[in-house]
C-alpha positions as CSV (number, residue, x, y, z in Angstrom):
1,X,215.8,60.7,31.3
2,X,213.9,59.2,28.5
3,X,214.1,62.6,26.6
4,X,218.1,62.4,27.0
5,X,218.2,59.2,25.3
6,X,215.8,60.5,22.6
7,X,218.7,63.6,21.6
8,X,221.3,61.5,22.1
9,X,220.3,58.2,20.4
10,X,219.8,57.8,16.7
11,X,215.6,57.2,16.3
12,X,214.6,54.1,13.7
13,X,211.5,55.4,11.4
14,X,209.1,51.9,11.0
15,X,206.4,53.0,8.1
16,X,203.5,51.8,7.8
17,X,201.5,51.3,4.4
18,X,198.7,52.8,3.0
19,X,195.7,50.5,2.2
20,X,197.8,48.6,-0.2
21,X,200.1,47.3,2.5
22,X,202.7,46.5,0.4
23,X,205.3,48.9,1.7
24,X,207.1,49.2,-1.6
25,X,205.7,53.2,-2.5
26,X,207.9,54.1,0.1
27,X,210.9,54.1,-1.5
28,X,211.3,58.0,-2.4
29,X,210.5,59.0,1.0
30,X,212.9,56.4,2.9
31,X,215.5,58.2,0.2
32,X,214.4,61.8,1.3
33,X,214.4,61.2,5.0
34,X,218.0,59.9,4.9
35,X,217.4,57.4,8.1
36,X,217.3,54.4,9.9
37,X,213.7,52.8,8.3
38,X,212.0,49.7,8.9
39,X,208.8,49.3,6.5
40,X,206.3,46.8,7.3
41,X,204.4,45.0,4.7
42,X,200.9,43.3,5.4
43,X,199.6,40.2,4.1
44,X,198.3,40.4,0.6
45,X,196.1,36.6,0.9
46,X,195.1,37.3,4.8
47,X,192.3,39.5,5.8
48,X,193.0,41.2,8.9
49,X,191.5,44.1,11.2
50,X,193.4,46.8,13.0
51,X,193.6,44.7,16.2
52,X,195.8,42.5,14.4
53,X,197.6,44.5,12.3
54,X,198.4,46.7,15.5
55,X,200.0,42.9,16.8
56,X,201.8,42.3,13.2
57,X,203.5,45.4,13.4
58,X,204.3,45.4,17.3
59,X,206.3,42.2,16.2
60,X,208.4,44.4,13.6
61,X,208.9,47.5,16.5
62,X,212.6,47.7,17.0
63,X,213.5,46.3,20.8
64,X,216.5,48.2,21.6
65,X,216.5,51.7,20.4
66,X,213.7,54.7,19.9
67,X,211.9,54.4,17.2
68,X,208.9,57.0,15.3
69,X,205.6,55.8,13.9
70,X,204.5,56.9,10.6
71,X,201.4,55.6,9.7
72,X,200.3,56.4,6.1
73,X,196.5,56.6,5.3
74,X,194.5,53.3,6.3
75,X,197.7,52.7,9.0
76,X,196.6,55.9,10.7
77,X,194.9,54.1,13.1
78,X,197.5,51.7,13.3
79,X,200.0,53.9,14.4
80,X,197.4,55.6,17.2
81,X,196.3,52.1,18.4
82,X,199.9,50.8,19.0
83,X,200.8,54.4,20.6
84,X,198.0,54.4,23.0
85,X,199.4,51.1,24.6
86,X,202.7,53.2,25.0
87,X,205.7,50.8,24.2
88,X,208.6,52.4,25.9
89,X,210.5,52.9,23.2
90,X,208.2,54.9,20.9
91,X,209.1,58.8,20.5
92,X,206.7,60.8,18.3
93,X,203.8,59.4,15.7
94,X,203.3,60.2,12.8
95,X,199.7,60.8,10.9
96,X,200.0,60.8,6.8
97,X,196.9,61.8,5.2
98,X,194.9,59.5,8.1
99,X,192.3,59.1,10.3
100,X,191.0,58.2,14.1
101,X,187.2,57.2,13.1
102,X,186.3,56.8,9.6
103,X,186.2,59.3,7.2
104,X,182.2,57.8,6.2
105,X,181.1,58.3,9.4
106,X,178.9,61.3,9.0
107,X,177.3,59.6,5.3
108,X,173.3,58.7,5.8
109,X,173.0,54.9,6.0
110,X,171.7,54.2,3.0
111,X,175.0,55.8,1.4
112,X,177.4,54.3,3.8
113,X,176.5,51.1,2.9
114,X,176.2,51.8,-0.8
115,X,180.5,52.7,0.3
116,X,180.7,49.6,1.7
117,X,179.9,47.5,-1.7
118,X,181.8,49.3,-3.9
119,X,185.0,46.8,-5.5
120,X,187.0,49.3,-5.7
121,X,190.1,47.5,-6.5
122,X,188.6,46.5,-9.6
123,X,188.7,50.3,-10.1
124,X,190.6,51.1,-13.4
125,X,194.2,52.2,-12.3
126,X,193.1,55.5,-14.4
127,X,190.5,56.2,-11.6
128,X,192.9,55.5,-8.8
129,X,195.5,57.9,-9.8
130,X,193.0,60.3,-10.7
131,X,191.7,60.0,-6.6
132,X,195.1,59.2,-5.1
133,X,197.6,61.4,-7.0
134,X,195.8,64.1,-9.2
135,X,197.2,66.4,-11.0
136,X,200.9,65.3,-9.2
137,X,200.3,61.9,-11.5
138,X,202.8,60.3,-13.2
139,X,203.7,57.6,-15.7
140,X,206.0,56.1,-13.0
141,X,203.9,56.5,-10.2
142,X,201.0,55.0,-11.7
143,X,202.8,52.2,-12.1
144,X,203.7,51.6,-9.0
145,X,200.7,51.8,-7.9
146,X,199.3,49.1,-10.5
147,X,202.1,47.1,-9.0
148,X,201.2,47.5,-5.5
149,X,197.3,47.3,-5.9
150,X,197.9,43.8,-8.3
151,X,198.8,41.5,-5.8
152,X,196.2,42.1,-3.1
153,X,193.5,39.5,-2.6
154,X,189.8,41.0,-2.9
155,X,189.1,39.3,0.3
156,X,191.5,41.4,2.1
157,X,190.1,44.7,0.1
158,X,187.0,43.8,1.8
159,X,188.2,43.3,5.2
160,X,190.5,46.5,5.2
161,X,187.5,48.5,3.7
162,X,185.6,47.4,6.1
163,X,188.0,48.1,9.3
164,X,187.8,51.7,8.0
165,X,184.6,51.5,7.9
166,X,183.4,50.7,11.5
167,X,186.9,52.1,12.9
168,X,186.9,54.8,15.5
169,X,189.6,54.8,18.1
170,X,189.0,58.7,18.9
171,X,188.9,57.9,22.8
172,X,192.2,55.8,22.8
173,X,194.0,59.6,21.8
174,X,193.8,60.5,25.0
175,X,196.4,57.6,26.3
176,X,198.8,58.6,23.9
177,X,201.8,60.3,25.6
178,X,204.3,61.3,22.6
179,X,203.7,63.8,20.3
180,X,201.9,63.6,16.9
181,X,203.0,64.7,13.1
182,X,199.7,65.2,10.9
183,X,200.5,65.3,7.6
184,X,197.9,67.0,5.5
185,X,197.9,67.1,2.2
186,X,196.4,70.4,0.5
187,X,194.0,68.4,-2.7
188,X,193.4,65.6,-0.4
189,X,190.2,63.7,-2.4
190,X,189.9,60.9,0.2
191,X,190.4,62.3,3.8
192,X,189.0,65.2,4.6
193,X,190.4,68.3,6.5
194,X,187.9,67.6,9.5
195,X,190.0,64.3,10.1
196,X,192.7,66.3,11.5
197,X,190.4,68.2,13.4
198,X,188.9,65.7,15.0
199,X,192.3,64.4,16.0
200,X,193.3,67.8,17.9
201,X,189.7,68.0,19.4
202,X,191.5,65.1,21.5
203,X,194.9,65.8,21.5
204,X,195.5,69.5,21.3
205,X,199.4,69.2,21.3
206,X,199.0,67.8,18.0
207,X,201.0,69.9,15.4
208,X,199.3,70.1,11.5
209,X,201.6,70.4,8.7
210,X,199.9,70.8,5.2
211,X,202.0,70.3,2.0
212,X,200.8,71.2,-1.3
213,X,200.0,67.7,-3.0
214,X,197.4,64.9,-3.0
215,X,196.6,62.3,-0.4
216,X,199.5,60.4,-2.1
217,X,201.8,62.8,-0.3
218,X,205.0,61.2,0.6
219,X,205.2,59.2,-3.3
220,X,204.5,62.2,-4.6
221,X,206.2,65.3,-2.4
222,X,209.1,63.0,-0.6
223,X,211.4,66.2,0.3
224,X,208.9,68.5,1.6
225,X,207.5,65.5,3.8
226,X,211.0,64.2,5.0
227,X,212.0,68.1,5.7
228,X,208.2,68.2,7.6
229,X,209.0,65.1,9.5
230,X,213.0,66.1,10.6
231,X,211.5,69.3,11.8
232,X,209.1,67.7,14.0
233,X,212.0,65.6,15.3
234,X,214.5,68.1,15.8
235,X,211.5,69.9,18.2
236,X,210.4,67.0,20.1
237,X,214.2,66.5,21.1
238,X,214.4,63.0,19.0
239,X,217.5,62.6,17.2
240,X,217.1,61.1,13.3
């Protein structure tokens, strides 16, 4: 029954941001994808872990139609959190560029915690691009990600650094019941390939899609992700 609905009723996309958690480098993608979106924003002066940020954006979930995650980066997690607790209304996830257990995990001590204390958002914006974007930089998009970095409190840096950290949510995969999008991006500098690995090792229905582009994949390859995502939808029986 449930999978009737899903063909027959038109499926809300709710995005969830990056480390940033502004929202607002969506907006090529929501073009691309040509549906229903609700993006949700996070605090910029609160610090918050994933427990509540999975409770912020349950708040946001639409309540009376199906709806897709897509959790982008550092919402990874987010996405597979809120997914393993099943809400009856959630049709397929989503993984951009993400992550079940942090990407650090396998450093030595000593160089984990030397991660740990780096202020990276004090990083020049030159740097960022270079790691987020890389040879897909642009005027434009460096901009917008100025703009979106700017605002963010270096308290809540620290916290979100640090729920990547210590995160690993690898055992709650197996309570997931819809199926899962990962998104990997082909010059990814921050996640690595084994990240998607690790998520199939636990959910072997997953389905991988690499795109050429960097970990900055839906600012900077917005088609070819939309196309990646309608495809996914169109074989999981969920109408967009």
């Amino acid at each position: 029954m449930a999978l009737d609905r899903r063909a027959t009723t038109v499926t809300t996309i709710v995005l969830l941001p990056g480390m940033d958690g502004s929202g607002s480098l969506f907006a090529d993608f929501t073009v691309a994808i040509s549906a229903r979106t609700v993006v949700v924003s996070y605090p910029n002066d609160l610090p918050l872990g994933y427990e509540e940020l999975v409770a912020l954006v349950r708040e946001r979930l639409p309540v009376d139609e199906p709806f897709i995650v897509v959790g982008e980066s550092f919402s990874g997690p987010v996405a597979l959190m809120l997914a393993a607790s099943q809400p009856p209304l959630l049709c397929g996830v989503v993984l951009v560029c993400s992550f079940a257990k942090s990407p650090a995990s396998s450093l030595p001590a000593a160089l984990h915690r030397f991660v740990a204390s780096i202020p990276f958002w004090r990083v020049p914006i030159a740097w960022g691009a270079a790691l987020l974007l890389g040879r897909f930089s642009s005027e434009q998009l460096r901009e917008l990600l100025a703009a979106a970095i700017r605002p963010v409190f270096a308290s809540v840096w620290k916290a979100r650094l640090q729920a990547v950290l210590e995160l690993d949510v690898t055992e709650r995969l197996r309570q997931i019941r819809v199926p899962i999008l990962y998104l990997r991006a082909s010059e990814d500098l921050v996640v690595p390939r084994s990240a998607a690995e690790l998520i199939v090792c636990s959910c072997p229905s997953v389905t991988i899609t690499e795109i050429e582009g960097p970990h900055f994949l839906l600012q900077t390859k917005p088609q070819e992700a939309a196309a990646a995502v309608r495809k996914f939808a169109k074989e999981s029986g969920i109408a967009l």
